[in-house]
N, C-alpha and C positions, 0 to 999 in steps of 0.2 A: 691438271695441276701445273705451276710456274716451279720451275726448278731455278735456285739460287743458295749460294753460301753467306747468307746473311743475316739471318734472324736465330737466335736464340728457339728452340724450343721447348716448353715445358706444358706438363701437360692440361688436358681437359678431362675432367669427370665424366668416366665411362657407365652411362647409367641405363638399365634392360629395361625396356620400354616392354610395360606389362598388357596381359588382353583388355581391349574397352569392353566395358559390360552394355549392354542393351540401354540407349538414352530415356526409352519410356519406362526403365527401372529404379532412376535417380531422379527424385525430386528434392526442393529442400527439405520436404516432408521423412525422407527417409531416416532411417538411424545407421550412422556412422561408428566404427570400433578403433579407436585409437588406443594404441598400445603407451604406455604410459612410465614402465618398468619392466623391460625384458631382458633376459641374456640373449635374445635374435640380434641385438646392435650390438649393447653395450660387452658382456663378457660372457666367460661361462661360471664364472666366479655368483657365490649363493648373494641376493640382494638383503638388504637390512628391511627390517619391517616400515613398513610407511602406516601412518594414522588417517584412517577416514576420520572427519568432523562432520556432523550434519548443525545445522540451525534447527532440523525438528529429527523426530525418528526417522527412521529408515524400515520402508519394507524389501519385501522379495517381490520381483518381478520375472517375467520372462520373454524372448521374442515371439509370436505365434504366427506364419507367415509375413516376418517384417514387420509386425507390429510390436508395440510394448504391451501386455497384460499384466494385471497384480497378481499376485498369490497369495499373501498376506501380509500385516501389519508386523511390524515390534517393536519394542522398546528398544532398541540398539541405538544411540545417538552418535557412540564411540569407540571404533573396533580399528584393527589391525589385520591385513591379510598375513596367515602364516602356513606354512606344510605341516602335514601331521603322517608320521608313519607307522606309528603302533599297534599291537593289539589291543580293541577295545570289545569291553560285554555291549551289549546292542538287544536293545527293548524296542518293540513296532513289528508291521508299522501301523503309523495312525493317520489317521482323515486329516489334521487339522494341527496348525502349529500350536494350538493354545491346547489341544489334546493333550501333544509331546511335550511341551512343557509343564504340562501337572503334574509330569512321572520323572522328571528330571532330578528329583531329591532321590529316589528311589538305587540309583548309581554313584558311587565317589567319582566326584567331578562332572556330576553330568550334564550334558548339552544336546540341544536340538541339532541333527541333522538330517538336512532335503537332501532325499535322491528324488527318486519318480515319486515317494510319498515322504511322510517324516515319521522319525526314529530317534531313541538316543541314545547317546552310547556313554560308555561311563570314560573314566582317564587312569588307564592302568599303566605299571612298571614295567610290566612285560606278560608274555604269554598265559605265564600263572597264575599271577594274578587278576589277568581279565574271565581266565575260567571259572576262578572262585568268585567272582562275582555278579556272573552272569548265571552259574549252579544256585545261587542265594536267593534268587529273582524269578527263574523260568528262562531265562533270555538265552543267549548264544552268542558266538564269538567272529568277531571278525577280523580277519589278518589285515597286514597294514596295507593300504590304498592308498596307491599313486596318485589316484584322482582326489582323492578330497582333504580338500582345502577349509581350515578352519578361520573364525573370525576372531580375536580376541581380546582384552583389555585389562589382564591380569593376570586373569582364569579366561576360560575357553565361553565363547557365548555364544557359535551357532557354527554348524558347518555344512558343507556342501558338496555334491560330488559335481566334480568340474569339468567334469563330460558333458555336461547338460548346460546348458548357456542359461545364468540366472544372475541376476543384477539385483545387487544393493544400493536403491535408489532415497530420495527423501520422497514420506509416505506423501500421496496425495495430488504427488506432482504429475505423476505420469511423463517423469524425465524433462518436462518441457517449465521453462521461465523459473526456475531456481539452482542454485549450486552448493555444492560442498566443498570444504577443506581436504584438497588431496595434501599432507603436510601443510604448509601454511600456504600452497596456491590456490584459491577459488575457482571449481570445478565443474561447468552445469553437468546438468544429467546423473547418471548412477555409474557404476564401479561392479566389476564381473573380475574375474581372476580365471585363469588355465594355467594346470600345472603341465610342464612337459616332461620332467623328471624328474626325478629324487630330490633335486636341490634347486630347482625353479620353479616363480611363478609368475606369471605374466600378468601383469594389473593391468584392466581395461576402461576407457572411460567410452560410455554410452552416451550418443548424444545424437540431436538429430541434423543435419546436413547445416544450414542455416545456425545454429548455434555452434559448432564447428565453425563455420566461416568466420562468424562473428571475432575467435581467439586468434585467426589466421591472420585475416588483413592486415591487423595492424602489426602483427610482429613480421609481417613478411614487408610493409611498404606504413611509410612514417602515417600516423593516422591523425595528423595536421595538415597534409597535402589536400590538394583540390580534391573535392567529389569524384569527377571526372576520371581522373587516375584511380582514385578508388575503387569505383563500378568499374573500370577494367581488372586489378587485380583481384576484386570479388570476383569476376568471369573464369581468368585465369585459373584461379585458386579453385573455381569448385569443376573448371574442365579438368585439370590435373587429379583431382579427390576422385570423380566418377572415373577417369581414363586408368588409372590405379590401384582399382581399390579392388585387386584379389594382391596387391604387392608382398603382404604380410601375410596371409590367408593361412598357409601354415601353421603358422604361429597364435592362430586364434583371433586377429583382429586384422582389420584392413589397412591402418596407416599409422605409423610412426609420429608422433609430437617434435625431432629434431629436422635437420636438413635433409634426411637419407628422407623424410617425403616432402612435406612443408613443414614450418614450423609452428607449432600450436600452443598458446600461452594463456588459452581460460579465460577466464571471466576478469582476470586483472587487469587483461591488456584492451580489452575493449574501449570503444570513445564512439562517443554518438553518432561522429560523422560517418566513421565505418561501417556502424552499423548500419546506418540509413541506406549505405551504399550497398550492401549484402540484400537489403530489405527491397531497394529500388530494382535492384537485378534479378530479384526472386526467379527461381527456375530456368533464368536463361542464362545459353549457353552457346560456344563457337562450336562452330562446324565447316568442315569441306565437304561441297555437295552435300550428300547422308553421312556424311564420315563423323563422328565425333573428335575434337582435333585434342592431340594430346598437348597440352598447352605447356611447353618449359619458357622460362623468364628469366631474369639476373639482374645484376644492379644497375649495370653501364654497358653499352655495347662499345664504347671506346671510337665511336665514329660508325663502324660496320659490323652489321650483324652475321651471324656466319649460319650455313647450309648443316642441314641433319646429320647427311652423311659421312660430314668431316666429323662429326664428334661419336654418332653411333654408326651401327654398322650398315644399315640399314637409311633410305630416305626417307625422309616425309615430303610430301609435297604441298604443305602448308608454311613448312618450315624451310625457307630459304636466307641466304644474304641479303641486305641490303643496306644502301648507303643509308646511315642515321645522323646529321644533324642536329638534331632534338636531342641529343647526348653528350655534344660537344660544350665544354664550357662547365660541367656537371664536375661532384668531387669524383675524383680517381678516374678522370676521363685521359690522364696523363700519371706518370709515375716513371720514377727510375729506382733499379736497384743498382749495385756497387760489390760487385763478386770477387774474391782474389781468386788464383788458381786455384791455392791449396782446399778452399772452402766448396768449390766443387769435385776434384777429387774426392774429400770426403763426403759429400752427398754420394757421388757415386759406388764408391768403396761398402756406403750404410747400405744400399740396393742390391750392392753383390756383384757389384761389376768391377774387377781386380783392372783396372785400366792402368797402373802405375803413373806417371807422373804425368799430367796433360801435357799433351803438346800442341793442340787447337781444340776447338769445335765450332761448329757454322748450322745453319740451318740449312741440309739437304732438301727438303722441299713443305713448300707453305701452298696454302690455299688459296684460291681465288679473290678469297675475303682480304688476304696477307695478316693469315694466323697460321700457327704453326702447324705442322703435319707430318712433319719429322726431323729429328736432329742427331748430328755425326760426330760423338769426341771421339777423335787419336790421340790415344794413350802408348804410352814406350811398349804397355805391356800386351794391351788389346785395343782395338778398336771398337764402339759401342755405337749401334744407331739405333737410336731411342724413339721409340713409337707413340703418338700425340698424347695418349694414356697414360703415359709414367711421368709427362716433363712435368707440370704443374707439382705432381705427387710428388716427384722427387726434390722442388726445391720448397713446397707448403705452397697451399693453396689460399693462406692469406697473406704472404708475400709476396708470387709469383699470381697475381692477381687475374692473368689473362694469358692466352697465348695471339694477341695481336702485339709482338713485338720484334723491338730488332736489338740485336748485341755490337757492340762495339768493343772490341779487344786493345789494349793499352799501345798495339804497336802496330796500330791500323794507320793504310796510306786511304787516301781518296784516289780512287779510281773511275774511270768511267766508261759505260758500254754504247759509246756516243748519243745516247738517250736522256741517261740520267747518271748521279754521280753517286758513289756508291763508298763505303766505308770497309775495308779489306785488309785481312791480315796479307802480309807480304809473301807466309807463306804459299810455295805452288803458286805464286802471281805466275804468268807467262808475258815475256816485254820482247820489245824486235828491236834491234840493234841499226845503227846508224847505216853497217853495213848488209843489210837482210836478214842477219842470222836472227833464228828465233829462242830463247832460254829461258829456262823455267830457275825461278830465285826460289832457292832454297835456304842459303845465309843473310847475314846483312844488305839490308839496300841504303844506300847512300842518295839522296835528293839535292839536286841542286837547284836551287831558289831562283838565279841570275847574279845573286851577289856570293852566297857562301853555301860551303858544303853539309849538307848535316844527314848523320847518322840517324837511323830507325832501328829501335831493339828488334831484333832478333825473333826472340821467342815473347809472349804476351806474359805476361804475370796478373792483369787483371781485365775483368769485365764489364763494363757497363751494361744494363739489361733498361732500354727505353721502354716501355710498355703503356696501353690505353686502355682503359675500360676494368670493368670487374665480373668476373663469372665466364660461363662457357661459350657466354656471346647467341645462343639458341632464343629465339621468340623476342618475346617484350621485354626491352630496357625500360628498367622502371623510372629512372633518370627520366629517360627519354618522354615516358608515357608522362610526369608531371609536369614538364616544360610544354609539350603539347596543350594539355590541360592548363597551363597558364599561357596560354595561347588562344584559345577558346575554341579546342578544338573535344568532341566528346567521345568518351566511351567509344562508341564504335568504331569514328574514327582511329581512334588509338589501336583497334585490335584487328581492322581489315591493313592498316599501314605494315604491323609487326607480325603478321597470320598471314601470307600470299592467298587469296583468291578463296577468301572465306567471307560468312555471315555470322549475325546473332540470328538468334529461332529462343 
């Protein structure tokens, strides 16, 4: 690492690079679990009911080693995932859904529910009421279950215990070449819910790898760009899906629809060329050696890409710096912010760092890429050296676009380390005197020109923050990747350039 007081730090997204699953276990053919509505990101606060829409019915499905299987048909076209915690009377079980629904009149309010068979159970006020009507019938009572999850659209129309991983697909499909209305976004594949507790449910969309891609592409890279670029972020996009995908596992599905994995936007966002591109790339995938490579990307690398282990803890050796070009000249390959004191005191104060009134800050040490790696404010009240992780966090990461930058404080002198020439608070300058003596400026410096004397504040009161590039600077600039691409340069090119000492397979 270069040590220097001169660039701003802010930080990079600190992201746990999760285990790669076995490559001959991921084809496009797979089926992928994208979490669609969970308290795992968004909160722990209860989610509002969302509407499935089908264009036809919807059956029940299930996975049976990684495959899709029916179970049966229904007439459901239009339901709502909901929780159910009551006691209900409960008649079964029976063979067959068309069974359990001849006996559904037989219970107020009653509904088809799959466990390992079907059942149904009636919709009572409470304990006493589901006794007496389950005494009325032969039946028996069941206390309330965390596991199952009902479907509804008024009244109650089918429920299921959410232990068991079973998908509400459209009939006929077999998950594959149509979609539903998740609210008003078009959705391929089918829809599974897990509850985790009393007041969650986590809605899943079922879909198979290659249709998944399809909603990727283009909301991850403009889906007007060259082919070229595209079959790289189809690459991208499905080594990052396999390199990932126990990320959410906990939580009942393998990957998030936001940033926290890629972003996923359905069947609205799709465009032909994208497609073709996922389609052209079918099953292939980078790799180092045997390694599957975990592919991160961004928008702009701002000139220079930067090494693994400046951003995680850990390296890769696929993922290195290098000079980029192919990014220069791109939106937000440049950018300046305009900070006053007072506005980062309070960033820092929101973080919890009682610093009192700034009195500098500089960038204690940067990376070989010249992105940040650490930064040092002196405060009257403490001193804080802020770790690559929190800079970005602390002033927004769609502001503070990058940490390839340098700060320029309002009562900067140009100095020089006979090399190169350098922008410097006055503070702690050290100068040698006419006579040898050597002094370290702590007050005012006074500059004389050859003609007049002029005065340098003191202390800074504002910031300039120059900055290039967008994102964490890791793997493929996608900037970079569609300049290449109108370059005519292809796909692979693009991904042995931004991957060190990798292939496609």
């Amino acid at each position: 690492m270069k040590k220097i007081s001169l660039i701003l730090v802010l930080s990079l997204i600190l992201v746990t690079i999760f285990p790669i699953m076995g490559l001959a276990e991921i084809k496009d053919e797979t089926i992928i679990k994208i979490g669609l509505q969970h308290t795992a990101i968004d909160s722990t606060d209860q989610k509002p009911l969302i509407t499935i829409k089908g264009q036809v019915a919807f059956e029940i499905g299930q996975l049976i080693g990684g495959n899709y299987e029916t179970i049966c048909q229904t007439d459901i076209t239009q339901f709502a995932f909901d929780q159910d915690n009551g006691y209900h009377a409960v008649l079964g079980p029976y063979a067959s859904y068309e069974q359990a629904k001849s006996d559904v009149h037989k219970l107020n309010g009653g509904f088809v529910v799959l466990k390992e068979l079907f059942y149904v159970y009636g919709v009572s006020t409470d304990q006493t009421s589901a006794n007496s009507q389950a005494n009325s019938v032969g039946g028996k009572v069941e206390a309330p279950n965390q596991n199952l999850v009902v479907l509804k659209d008024g009244s109650v129309l089918l429920g299921f215990d959410s232990s068991i991983e079973y998908i509400l697909a459209p009939s006929n499909a077999l998950l594959k070449g149509t979609f539903s209305y998740f609210g008003e976004l078009p959705l391929r594949g089918g829809f599974g819910a897990k509850r985790l507790n009393t007041n969650d449910i986590s809605l899943i969309n079922y879909l198979y790898m290659d249709e998944y891609l399809y909603g990727v592409v283009p909301r991850e890279m403009d889906k007007s760009w060259p082919i070229e670029a595209l079959k790289a972020q189809a690459i991208v996009a499905r080594n990052f899906a396999v390199a990932n995908m126990n990320k959410f596992s906990h939580y009942g599905f393998n990957l998030d629809n936001t940033t926290n994995s890629q972003v996923y936007g359905g069947y609205k966002w799709e465009g032909p060329v994208s497609n073709q591109a996922v389609d052209e790339t079918n099953g292939l995938v980078l790799k180092h050696n045997d390694t599957l490579v975990n592919a991160f990307y961004h928008s702009n690398s701002g000139g220079f890409t930067e090494n693994s282990e400046n951003v995680f803890s850990s390296p890769q050796p696929y993922t290195k710096g290098v000079y980029d070009p192919f990014s220069l000249g791109a939106p937000n390959d440049s950018w300046t912010l305009d900070y006053s004191k007072t506005f980062i005191e309070n960033k820092l104060n929101n973080m919890g760092y009682n610093i009192g009134s700034l009195k500098d800050f500089y960038i204690s040490e940067y990376t070989d890429q010249n992105r940040v790696y650490e930064a040092t404010f002196i405060g009257t009240n403490n001193n804080v050296i802020m770790p690559k992780q929190d800079i970005r966090k602390a002033f927004g990461y769609n502001e503070m676009k990058s940490t390839l930058i340098t700060v320029v404080p309002d009562n900067a002198l140009v100095v020089t380390n006979g090399q190169e020439f350098y922008e410097k608070s006055p503070t702690n300058l050290t100068v040698v005197s006419g006579d040898g003596k050597t002094y370290t400026l702590d007050g005012q410096v006074n500059v004389f020109n050859g003609d007049n004397l002029s005065a340098v504040p003191t202390k800074a009161t504002n910031y300039v923050i120059k900055g290039k590039g967008w994102g964490h600077g890791l793997g493929m600039s996608q900037w970079g990747a569609k300049n290449m691409a109108e370059q005519g340069l292809d796909f692979e090119d693009i991904l042995t350039f931004y991957y060190t000492g990798t292939h496609i397979e």
